[in-house]
N, CA, C and O of each residue as an XYZ file, in Angstrom:
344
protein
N       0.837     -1.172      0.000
C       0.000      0.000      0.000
C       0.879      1.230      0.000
O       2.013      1.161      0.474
N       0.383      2.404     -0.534
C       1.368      3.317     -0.852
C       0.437      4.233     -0.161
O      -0.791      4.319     -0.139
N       1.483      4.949      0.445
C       0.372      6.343      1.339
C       0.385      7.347      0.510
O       1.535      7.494      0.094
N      -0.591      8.379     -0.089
C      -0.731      9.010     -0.823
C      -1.523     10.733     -0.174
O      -2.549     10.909      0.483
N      -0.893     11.357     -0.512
C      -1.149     12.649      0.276
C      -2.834     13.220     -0.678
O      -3.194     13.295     -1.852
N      -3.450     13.512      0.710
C      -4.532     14.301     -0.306
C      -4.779     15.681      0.386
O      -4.502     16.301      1.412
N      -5.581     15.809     -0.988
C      -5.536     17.797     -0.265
C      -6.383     17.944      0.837
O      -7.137     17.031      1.175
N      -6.318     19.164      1.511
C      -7.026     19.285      2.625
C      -8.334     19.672      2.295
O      -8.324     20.383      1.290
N     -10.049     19.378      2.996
C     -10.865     19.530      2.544
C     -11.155     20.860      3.141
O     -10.947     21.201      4.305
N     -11.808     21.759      1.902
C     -11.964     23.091      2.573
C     -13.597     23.630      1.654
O     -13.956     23.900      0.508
N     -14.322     23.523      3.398
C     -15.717     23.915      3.265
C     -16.342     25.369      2.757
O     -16.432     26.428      3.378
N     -16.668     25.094      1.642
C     -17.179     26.780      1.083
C     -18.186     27.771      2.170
O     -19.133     27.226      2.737
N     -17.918     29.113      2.378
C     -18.354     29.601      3.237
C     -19.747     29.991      2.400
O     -19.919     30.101      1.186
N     -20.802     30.181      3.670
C     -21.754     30.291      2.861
C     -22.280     32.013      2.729
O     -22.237     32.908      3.573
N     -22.676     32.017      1.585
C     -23.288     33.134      0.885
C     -24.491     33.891      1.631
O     -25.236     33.329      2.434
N     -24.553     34.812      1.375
C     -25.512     35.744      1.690
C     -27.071     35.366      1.718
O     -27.979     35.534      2.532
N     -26.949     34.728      0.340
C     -28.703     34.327     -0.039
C     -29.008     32.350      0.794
O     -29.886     31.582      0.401
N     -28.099     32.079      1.809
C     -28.113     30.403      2.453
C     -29.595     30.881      2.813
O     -29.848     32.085      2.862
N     -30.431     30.047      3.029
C     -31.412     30.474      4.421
C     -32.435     31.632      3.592
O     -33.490     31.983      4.120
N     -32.117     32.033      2.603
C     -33.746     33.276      2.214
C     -35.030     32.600      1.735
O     -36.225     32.867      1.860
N     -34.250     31.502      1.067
C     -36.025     30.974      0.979
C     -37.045     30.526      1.982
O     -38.233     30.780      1.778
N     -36.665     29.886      3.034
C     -37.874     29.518      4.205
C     -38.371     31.144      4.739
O     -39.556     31.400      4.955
N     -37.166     32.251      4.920
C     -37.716     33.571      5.065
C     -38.634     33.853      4.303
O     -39.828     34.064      4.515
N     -37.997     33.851      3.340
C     -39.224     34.719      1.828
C     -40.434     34.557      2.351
O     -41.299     35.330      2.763
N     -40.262     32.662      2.197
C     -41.765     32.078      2.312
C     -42.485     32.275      3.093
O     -43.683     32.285      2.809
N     -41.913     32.582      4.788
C     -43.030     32.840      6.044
C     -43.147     34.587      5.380
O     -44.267     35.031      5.634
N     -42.640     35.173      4.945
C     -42.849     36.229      4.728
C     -44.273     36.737      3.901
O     -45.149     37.531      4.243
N     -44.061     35.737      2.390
C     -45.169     35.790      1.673
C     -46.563     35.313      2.453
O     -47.678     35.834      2.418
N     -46.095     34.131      3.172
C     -47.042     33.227      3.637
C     -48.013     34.105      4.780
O     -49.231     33.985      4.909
N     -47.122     34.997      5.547
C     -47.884     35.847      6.608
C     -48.222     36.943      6.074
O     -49.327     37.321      6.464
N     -47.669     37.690      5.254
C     -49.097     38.593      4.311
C     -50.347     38.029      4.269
O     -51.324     38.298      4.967
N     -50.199     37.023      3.168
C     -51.496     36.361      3.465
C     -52.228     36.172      3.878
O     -53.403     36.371      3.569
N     -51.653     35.593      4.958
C     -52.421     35.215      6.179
C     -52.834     36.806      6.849
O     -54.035     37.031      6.700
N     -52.283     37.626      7.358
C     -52.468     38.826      7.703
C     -53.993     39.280      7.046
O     -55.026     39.789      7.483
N     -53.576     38.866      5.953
C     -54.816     39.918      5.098
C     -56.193     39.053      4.881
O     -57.180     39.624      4.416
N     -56.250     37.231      5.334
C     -56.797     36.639      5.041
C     -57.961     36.990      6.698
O     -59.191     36.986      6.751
N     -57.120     37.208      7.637
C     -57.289     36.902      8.601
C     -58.551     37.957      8.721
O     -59.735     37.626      8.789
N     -58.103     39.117      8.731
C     -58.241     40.614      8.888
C     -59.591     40.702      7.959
O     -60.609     40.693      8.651
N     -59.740     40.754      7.081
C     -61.343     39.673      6.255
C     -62.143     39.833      6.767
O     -63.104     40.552      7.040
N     -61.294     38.479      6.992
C     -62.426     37.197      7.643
C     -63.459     37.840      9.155
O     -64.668     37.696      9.340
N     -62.582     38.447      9.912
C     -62.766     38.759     10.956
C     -63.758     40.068     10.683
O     -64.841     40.311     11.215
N     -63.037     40.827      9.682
C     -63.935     42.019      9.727
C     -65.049     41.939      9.380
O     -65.901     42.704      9.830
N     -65.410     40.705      8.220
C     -66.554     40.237      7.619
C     -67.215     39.589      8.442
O     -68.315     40.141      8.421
N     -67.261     38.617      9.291
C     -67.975     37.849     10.261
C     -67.556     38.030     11.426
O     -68.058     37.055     11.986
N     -66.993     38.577     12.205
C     -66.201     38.526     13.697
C     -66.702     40.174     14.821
O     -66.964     40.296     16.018
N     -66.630     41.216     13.602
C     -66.165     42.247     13.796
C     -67.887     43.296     14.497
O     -67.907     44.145     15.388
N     -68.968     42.814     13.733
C     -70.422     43.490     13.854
C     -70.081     43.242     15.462
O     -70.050     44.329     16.038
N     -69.750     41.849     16.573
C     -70.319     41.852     17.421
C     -69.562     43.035     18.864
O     -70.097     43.332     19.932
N     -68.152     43.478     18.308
C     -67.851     44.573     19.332
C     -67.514     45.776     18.705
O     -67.781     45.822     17.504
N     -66.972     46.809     19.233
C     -67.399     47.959     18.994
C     -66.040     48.645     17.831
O     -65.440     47.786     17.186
N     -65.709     49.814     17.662
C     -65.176     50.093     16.486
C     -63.590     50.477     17.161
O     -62.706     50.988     16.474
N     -63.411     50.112     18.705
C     -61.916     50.307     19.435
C     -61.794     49.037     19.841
O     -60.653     48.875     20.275
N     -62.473     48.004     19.906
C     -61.956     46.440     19.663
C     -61.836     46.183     18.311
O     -60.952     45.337     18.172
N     -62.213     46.447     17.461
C     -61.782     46.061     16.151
C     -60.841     46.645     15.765
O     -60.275     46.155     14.787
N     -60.234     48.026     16.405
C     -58.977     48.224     16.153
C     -57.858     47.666     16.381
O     -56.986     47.558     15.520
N     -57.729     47.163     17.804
C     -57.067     46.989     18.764
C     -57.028     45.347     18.292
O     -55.853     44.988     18.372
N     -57.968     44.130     17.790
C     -57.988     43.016     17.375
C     -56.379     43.346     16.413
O     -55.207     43.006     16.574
N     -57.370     44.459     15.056
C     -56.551     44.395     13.799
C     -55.139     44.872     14.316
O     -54.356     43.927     14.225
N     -54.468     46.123     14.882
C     -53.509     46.206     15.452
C     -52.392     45.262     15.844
O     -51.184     45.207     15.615
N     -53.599     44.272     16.779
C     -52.809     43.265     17.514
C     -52.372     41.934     16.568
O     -51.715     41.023     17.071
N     -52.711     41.909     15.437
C     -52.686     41.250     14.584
C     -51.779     41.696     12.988
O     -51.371     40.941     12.105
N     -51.696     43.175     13.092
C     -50.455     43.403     12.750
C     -48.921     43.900     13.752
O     -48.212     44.825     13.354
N     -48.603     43.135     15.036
C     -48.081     43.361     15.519
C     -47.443     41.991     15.220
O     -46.270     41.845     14.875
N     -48.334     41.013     15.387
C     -47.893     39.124     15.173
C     -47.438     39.185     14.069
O     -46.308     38.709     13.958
N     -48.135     39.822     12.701
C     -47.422     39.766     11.913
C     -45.900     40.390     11.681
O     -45.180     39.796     10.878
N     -45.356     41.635     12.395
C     -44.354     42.273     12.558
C     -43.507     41.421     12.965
O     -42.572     41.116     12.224
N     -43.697     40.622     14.731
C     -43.076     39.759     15.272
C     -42.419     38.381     14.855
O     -41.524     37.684     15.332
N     -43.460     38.270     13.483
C     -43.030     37.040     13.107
C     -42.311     36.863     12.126
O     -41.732     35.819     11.825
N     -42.297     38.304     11.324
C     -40.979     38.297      9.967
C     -39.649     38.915     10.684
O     -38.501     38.766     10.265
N     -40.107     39.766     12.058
C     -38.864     39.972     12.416
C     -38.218     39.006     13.303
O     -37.177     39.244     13.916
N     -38.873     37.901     13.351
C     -37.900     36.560     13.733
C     -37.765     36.216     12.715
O     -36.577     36.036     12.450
N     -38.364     36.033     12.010
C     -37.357     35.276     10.785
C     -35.885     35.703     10.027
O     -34.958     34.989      9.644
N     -36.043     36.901      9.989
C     -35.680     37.788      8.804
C     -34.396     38.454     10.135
O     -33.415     38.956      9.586
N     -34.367     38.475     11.093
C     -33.266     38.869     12.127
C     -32.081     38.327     12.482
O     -31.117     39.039     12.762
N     -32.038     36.995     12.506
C     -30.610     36.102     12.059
C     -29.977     36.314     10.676
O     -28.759     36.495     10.675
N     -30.494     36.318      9.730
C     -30.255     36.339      8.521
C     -29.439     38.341      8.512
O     -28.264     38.447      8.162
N     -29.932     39.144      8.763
C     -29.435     40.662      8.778
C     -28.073     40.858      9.938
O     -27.195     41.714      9.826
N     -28.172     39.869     11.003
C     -27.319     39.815     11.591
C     -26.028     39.402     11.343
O     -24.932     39.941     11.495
N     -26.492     38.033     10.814
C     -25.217     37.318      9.679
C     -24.728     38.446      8.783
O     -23.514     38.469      8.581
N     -25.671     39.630      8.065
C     -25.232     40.475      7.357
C     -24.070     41.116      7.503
O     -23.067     40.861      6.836
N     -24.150     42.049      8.452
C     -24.086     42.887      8.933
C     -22.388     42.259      9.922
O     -21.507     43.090     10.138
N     -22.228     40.910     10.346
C     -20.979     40.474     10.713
C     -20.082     40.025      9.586
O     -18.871     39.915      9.776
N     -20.630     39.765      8.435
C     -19.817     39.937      6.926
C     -19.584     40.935      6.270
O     -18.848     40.891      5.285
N     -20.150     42.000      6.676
C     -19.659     43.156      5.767
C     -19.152     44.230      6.526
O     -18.746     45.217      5.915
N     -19.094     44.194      8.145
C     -18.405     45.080      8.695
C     -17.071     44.221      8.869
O     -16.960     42.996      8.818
N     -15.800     45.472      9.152
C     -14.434     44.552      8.940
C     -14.493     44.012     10.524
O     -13.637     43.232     10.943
C-alpha cells in the first residue's frame, strides 16, 4: 500500500442568499395570512364589538405579523451585517 497525500478539505463559506427561501416564504405566507385573517374577521367577527376592539384586534394582529418576519428575517441581517463590517 502506498500512502498518498490528499488535499485538505476546505468547506465553502456560505453566501448571503443560504437560508432566504424559508424567510421569503413565512414572509409571503404571513401577508397572506395577515390579510386573510383581517377579512375574515372584519366580515364575520367584527359586527359583534365595537369600532376600538376592532382596532385593537386588527392592530394586535399586525403586531404578530411584525413579530413574526422579524424573527425570521433577524438572524439572517445579523449574519449580514458580521460579513460586511471589517
Amino acid at each position: 500500500m502506498s500512502a498518498t497525500a490528499t488535499a485538505p478539505v476546505t468547506v465553502p463559506r456560505p453566501s448571503l442568499s443560504d437560508g432566504m427561501g424559508w424567510r421569503v416564504g413565512v414572509s409571503i405566507v404571513s401577508v397572506f395570512g395577515l390579510a386573510s385573517f383581517v377579512l375574515l374577521y372584519l366580515a364575520f367577527w367584527a359586527s359583534s364589538y365595537n369600532w376600538i376592539q376592532n382596532t385593537v384586534v386588527v392592530l394586535v394582529s399586525g403586531l404578530i405579523f411584525v413579530a413574526a418576519n422579524g424573527a425570521a428575517w433577524a438572524s439572517w441581517g445579523m449574519r449580514r451585517a458580521r460579513q460586511v463590517s471589517p
